[in-house]
C-alpha positions in Angstrom: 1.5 10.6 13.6 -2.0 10.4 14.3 -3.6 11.7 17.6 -3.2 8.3 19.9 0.6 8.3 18.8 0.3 5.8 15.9 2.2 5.8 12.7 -0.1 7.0 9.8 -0.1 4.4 7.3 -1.7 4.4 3.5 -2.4 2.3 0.5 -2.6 3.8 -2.5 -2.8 2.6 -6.3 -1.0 3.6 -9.4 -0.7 2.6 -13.1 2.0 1.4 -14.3 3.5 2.8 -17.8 3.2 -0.9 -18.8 -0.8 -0.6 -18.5 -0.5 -2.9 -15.1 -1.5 -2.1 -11.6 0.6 -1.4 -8.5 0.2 -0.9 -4.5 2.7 1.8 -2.5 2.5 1.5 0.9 3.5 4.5 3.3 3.4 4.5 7.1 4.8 7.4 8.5 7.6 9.1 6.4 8.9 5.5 5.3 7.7 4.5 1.9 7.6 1.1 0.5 8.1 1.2 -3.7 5.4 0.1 -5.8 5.0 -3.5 -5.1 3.0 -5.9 -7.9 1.8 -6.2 -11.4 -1.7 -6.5 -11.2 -3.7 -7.1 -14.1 -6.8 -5.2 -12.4 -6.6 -2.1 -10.5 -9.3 -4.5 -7.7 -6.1 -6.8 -7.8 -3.8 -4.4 -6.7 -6.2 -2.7 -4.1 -7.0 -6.0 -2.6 -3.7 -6.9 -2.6 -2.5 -4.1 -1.0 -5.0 -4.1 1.6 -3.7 -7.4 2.5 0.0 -6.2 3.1 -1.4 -3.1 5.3 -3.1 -5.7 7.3 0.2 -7.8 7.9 2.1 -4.3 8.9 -0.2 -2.4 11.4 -0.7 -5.9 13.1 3.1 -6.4 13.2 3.1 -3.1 15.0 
């Protein structure tokens, strides 16, 4: 938890063993599975930007 009593929440980007891109979302101690088969890694951090967007505003 950060200081003002919010959930910590993270993007972050991996390679996949098939050579295509994936996001993995964590907020808090929940993590979501890799998410995606991005062609480009910009794919997968855009997209993943996107789907932290939808989930901090959800609350």
């Amino acid at each position: 938890m950060t200081q003002d009593g919010k959930l910590e929440t993270q993007v972050t980007v991996e390679k996949l063993r098939n050579g295509r891109w994936a996001f993995v979302l964590r907020r808090g101690t929940v993590v979501y599975p890799a998410t995606g088969q991005y062609s480009s890694q910009l794919q997968a951090v855009s997209a993943g930007q996107q789907a932290l967007k939808a989930i901090v505003s959800k609350g």
